[in-house]
N, C-alpha and C positions, 0 to 999 in steps of 0.2 A: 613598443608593440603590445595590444592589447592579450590576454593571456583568456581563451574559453571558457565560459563559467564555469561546466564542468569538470575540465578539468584544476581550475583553480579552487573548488571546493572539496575534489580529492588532495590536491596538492596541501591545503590547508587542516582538513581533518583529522589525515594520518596521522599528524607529530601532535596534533591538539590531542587526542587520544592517548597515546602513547605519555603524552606530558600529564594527563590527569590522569592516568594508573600510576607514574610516578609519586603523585602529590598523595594517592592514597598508599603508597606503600610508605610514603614520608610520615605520613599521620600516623601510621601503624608504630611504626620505630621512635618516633618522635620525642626525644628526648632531650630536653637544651643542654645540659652538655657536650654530648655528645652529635649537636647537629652538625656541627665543621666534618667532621668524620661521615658523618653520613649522605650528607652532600656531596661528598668526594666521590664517595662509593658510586652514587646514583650517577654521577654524571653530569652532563647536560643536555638532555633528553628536550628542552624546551629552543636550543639553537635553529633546530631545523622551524621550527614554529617560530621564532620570529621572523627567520627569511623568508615563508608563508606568508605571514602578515603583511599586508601593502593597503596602508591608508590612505595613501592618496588616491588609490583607484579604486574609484565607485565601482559599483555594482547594477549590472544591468538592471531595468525597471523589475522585471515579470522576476529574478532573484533576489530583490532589494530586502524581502523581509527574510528569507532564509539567510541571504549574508550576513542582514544585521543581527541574528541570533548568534550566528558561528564569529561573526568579528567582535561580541561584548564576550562571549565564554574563552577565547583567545586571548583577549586583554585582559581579562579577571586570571587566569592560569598565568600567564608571562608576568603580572602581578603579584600573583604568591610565589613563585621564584625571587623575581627581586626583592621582595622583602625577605626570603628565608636567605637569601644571601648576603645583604646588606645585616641583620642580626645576627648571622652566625661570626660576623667579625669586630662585634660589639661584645663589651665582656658585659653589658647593661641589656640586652638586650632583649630580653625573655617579652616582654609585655610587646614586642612589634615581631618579635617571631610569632604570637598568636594572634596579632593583628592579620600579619601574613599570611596564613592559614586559613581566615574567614575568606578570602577568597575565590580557595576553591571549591565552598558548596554555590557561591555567584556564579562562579561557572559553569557547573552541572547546572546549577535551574535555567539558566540561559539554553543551554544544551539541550535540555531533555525536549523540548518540543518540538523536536525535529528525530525523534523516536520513530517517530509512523511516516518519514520522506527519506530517510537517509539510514538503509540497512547497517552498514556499518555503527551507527548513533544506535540503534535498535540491540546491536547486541552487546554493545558494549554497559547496559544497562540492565544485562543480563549475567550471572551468575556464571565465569569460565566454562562450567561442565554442560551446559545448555547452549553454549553459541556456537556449538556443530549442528544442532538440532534445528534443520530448517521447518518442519513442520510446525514445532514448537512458537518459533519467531514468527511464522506467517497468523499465530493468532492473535498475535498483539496489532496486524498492521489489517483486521476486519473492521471494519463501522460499529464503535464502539455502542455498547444498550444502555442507556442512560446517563448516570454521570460518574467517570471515571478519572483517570490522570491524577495531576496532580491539581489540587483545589483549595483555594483560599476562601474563608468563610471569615470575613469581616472588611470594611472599606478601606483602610487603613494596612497596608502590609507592614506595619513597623508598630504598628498599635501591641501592646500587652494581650490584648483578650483577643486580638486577632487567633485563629487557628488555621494549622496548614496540616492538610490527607491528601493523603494518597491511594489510590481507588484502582489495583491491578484493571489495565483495558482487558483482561479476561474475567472480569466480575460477572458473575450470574446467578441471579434473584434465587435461582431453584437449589443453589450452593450457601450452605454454612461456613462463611468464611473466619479464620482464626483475624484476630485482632491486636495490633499492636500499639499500645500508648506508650510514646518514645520523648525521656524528660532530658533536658539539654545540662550541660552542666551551670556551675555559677557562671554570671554574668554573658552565658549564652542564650539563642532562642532559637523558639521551635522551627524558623524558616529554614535556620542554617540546618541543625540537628537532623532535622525531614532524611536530606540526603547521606545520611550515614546508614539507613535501612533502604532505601527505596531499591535496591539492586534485588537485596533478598526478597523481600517482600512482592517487588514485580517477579521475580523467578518462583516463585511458593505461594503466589496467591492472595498473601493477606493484606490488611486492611489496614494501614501505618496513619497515627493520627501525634503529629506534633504541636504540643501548645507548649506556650511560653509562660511563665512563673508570673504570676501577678505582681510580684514586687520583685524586686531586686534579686533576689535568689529565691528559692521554693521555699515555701514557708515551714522551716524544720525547725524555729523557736519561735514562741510567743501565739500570735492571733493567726486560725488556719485559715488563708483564703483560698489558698490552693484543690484543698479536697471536695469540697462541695461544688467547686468549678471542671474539676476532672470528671466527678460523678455527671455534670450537667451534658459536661461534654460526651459522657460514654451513653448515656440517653439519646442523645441527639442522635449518633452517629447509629445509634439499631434502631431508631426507627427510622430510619434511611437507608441502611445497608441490611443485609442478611445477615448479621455476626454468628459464629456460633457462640453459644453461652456456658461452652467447657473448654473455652482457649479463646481468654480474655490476658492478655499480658500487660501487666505496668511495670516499663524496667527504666532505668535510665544512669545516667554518667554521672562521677562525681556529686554534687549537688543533688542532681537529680537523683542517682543513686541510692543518697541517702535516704531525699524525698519518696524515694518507692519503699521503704524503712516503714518511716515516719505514718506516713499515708495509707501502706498497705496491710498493714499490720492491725488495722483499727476494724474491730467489727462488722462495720456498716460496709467496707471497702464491696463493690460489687468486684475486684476485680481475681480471676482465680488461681493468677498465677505471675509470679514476682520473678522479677531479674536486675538485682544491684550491682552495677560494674565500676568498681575503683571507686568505692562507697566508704564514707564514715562510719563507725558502729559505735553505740554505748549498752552496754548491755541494760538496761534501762529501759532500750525499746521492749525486750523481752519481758520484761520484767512487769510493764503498763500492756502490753497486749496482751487480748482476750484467748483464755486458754481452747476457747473451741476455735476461734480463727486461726491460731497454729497447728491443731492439731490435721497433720499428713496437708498442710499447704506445701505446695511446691514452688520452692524457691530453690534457684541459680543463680549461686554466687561466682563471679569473676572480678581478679585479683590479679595487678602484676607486683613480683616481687623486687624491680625498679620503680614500682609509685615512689616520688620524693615529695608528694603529698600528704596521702592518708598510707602507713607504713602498713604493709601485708598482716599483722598479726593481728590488724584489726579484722578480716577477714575469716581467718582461721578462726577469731575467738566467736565472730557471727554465728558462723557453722556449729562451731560446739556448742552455744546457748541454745540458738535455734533447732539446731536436731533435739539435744535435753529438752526443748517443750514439745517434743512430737510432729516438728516439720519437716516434710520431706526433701530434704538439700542433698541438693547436687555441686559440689564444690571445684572449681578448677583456677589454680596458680598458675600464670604464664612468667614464664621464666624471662622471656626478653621482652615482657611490657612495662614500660613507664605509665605514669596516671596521663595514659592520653587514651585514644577509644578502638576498642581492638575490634575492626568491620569483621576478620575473619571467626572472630564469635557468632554472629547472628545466625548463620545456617546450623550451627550446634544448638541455639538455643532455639529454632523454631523445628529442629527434630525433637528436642527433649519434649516444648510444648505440643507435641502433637502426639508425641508417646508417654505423656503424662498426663490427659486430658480429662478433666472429672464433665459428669454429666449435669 
């Protein structure tokens, strides 16, 4: 017996929901040793979403392309479960637990364009304290003015110089919107990395611009290809958007983290305000950067004291060189972060940069 599309699209959505807030609270904890334990904890929040799932039943004609969004972000999520389950009983298994994981931003990009058909999608792409606010949500689902969403500016979505932004559907020309350059960690790209801000950034306004490292990781030794290609990219995107030009952010993860070091720290940098998370340090970078570009830059450092990466005291010692050259840090240790990417940082770090905003 056939099952109503609408109600087979509530039926479906609810545990898909519920199973990709799991998979972000999973990223948050994320810790390979400890993932046995934390899988247990969580549960199995994805069961009801496979009894949802039924592939063998099409999808009516005039639903065909909304199902087909909600059944590839379903199989991408039921996906990164099976592989964090299948690694957490491998004692080998670190490199298919983060295979696992790429996943779930496949899901959210499947996901999101069904933002402005399916209220539910709409706030769940929203920031907790704003999906009571129905006034709020009914501005995202007006006839967007220009170009907004989420947008791919190159032919190739797996190409290196491809880039992927994100354009709050409440963007308006007559607003100075703050800006976000968000760098992925090693051997990650900007498609994935996108969806680790776009919740904040559609809840706050701003202006999220993911690229990908031109080689192999962000160029923090040897020949820089990376910075003249961010500067190109942050040209591109003001004369296209409104940016304000006193909350310009380049922060990013690991790698990238370190790359907002490396990159931002250098003179020429247009950008006004730094944020390294779970970042390398040598004090070295202090030491070659230009004493008027440090002085009262505001940098926000985040730091978990379970990175089994880059050990926390490289952190600490960031802070204490960087303040010694006259730059304005703000420093915070998370007690139960591992080097993996802590989403519940971003609304702290887009208050700081709005209330640290140089003109």
């Amino acid at each position: 017996m056939s099952v109503p599309p609408i109600e087979r699209i509530e039926g479906q959505l609810t545990p898909l929901l519920r199973s990709l807030e799991t998979l972000r609270l999973i990223g948050r904890y994320l810790n390979p040793p400890d993932l046995a334990d934390l899988l247990e904890q969580v549960g199995s929040p994805d069961k009801d979403l496979r009894a949802a799932r039924t592939p063998a039943l099409p999808w009516p004609e005039n639903f065909s392309a909304l199902g087909a969004q909600l059944d590839t972000a379903s199989d991408e999520t039921l996906a990164a479960f099976d592989g964090l389950r299948a690694s957490a009983t491998d004692p080998g298994g670190v490199r298919e637990l983060f295979r696992a994981m790429r996943h779930a931003p496949r899901a959210l990009e499947a996901l999101y364009p069904l933002t402005g058909i399916l209220p539910p999608v709409n706030r769940f792409f929203l920031e907790p304290e704003l999906r009571k606010d129905e006034d709020f949500q009914k501005r995202f689902l007006l006839p967007p003015t220009g170009e907004t969403g989420v947008i791919r500016f190159g032919d190739d979505p797996n190409a290196r110089e491809t880039v992927w932004v994100y354009v709050p559907e409440t963007y308006s020309a007559d607003i100075a919107h703050p800006l976000v350059m968000a760098l992925h960690g090693g051997s990650g790209r900007g498609r994935s990395f996108l969806w680790s801000w776009v919740r904040e950034a559609r809840s706050r306004g701003a202006i999220l611009v993911a690229p990908t490292s031109l080689g192999d990781t962000w160029a923090i030794q040897g020949e820089d290809w990376d910075t003249p290609h961010l500067a190109r990219l942050l040209t591109f995107v003001r004369e296209r958007w409104n940016v304000d030009a006193g909350r310009m952010l380049l922060t990013g993860m690991s790698d990238g983290g370190t790359f907002t070091y490396v990159s931002g720290l250098e003179s020429s940098s247009p950008f006004t305000h730094l944020a390294p998370i779970a970042a390398a340090f040598h004090p070295m970078l202090v030491q070659a950067a230009d004493a008027n570009r440090l002085r009262n830059l505001p940098i926000y450092i985040v730091h978990g004291l379970k990175d089994w990466m880059f050990p926390v005291n490289m952190a600490s010692e960031a802070e204490r060189y960087l303040s010694s050259a006259g730059a304005a840090v703000t420093y915070r240790e998370i007690a139960d972060l591992s080097h993996t990417y802590p989403t519940d940082s971003n609304g702290a770090i887009l208050d700081w940069l709005g209330k640290s905003a140089s003109s």
